[in-house]
C-alpha positions in Angstrom: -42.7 18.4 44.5 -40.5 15.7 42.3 -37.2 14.7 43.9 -34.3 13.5 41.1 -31.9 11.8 42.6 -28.9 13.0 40.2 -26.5 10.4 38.2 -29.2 7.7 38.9 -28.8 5.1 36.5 -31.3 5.0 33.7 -34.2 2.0 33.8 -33.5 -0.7 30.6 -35.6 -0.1 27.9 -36.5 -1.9 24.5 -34.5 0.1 21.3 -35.7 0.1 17.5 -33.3 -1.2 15.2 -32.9 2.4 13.7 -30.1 2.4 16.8 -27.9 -0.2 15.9 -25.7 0.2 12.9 -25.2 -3.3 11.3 -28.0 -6.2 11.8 -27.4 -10.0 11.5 -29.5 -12.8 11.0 -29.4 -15.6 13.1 -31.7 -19.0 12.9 -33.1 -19.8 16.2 -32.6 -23.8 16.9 -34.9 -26.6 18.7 -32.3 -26.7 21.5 -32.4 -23.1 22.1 -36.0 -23.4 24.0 -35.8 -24.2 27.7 -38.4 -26.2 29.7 -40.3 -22.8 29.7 -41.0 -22.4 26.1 -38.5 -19.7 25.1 -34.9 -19.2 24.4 -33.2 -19.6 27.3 -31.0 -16.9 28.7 -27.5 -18.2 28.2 -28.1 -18.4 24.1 -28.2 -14.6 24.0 -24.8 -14.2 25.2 -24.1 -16.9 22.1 -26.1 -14.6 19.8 -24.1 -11.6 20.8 -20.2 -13.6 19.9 -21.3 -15.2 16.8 -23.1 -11.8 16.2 -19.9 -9.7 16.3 -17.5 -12.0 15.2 -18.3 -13.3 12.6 -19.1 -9.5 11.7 -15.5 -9.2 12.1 -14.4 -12.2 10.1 -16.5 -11.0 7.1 -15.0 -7.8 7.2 -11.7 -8.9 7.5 -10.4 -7.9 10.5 -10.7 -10.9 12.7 -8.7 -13.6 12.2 -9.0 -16.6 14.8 -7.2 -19.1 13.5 -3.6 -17.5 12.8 -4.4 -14.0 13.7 -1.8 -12.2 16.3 -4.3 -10.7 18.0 -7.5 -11.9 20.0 -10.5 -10.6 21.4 -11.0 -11.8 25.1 -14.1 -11.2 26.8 -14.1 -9.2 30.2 -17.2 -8.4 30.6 -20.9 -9.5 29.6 -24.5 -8.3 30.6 -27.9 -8.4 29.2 -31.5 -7.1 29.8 -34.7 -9.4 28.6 -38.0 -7.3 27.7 -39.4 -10.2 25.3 -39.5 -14.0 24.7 -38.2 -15.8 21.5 -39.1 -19.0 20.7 -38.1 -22.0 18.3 -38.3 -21.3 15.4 -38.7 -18.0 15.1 -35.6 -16.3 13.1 -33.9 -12.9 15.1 -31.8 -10.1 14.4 -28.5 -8.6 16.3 -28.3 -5.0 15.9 -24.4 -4.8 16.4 -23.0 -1.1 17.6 -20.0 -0.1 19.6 -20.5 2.2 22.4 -17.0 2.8 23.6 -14.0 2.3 21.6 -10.4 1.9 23.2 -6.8 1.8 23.2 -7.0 -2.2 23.2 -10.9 -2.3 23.8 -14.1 -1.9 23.0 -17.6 -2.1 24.4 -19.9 -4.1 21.7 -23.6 -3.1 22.2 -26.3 -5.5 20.4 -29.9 -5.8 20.4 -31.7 -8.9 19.8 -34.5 -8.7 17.6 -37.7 -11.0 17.4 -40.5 -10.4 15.4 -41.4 -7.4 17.3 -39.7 -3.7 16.2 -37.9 -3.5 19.4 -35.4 -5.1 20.9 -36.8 -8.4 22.6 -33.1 -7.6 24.5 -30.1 -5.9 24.7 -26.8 -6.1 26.3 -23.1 -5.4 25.7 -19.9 -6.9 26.1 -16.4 -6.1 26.3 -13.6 -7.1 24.4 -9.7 -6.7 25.6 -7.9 -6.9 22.7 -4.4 -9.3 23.4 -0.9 -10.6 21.6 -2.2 -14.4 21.1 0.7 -16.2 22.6 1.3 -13.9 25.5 -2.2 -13.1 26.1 -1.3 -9.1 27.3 -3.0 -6.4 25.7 -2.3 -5.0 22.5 -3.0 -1.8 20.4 -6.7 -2.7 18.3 -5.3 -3.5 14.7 -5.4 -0.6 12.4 -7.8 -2.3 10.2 -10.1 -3.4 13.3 -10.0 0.6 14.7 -11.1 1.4 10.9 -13.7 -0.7 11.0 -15.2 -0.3 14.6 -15.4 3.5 14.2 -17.9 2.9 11.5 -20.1 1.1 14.4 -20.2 4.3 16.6 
């Protein structure tokens, strides 16, 4: 007999790119390999800001230098299933899972040379007023835009 336990979370697993809606290229550098031979953790959460922002900048949406509103991370997470290493070039599949009054959960995939993702994770962004750093309504513009990602 097979026991489920119900609302178990489900096990990480690798995703094709088919699942993320926009995908960005992103040189992999000499300092990105640790002692090990691969890219060490902490880049990845690199991958995933310059992934979405600069997404966002592109599009026109994001503006960080005199924009009124800012993205603030408040959460971050991320789940390995394959090594990258110097100098191979990846992909970040870019999605957004959860969209909000003032936030939204960014999903991406990190593609090496493989067809699945080498890893995933998500973070979140609070969207805030810039000078008084309390949350704000998502730009009408930046709503537009991340619906497109769902």
């Amino acid at each position: 007999m097979v026991h489920m336990q119900l609302n178990a979370p489900l096990k990480p697993h690798a995703e094709p790119r088919s699942a993320y809606r926009v995908l960005r290229t992103i040189p992999t550098r000499w300092s990105d390999n640790d002692v090990y031979g691969h890219v060490n953790n902490v880049v990845y959460y690199s991958w995933f800001d310059t992934a979405v922002n600069a997404y966002l900048m592109e599009q026109g949406v994001l503006d960080i230098h005199a924009g009124n509103t800012i993205g603030l991370v408040v959460e971050t997470q991320c789940n390995y299933f394959a090594s990258v290493s110097f100098p191979e070039v990846v992909q970040a599949g870019i999605r957004v899972a959860k969209l909000g009054t003032s936030s939204v959960r960014y999903e991406i995939g990190i593609f090496g040379e493989g067809e699945t993702t080498a890893a995933k994770g998500h973070f979140i962004h609070v969207y805030v007023d810039r000078l008084t750093r309390k949350p704000v309504p998502l730009p009408d513009a930046l709503r537009q835009l991340l619906e497109t990602l769902q």
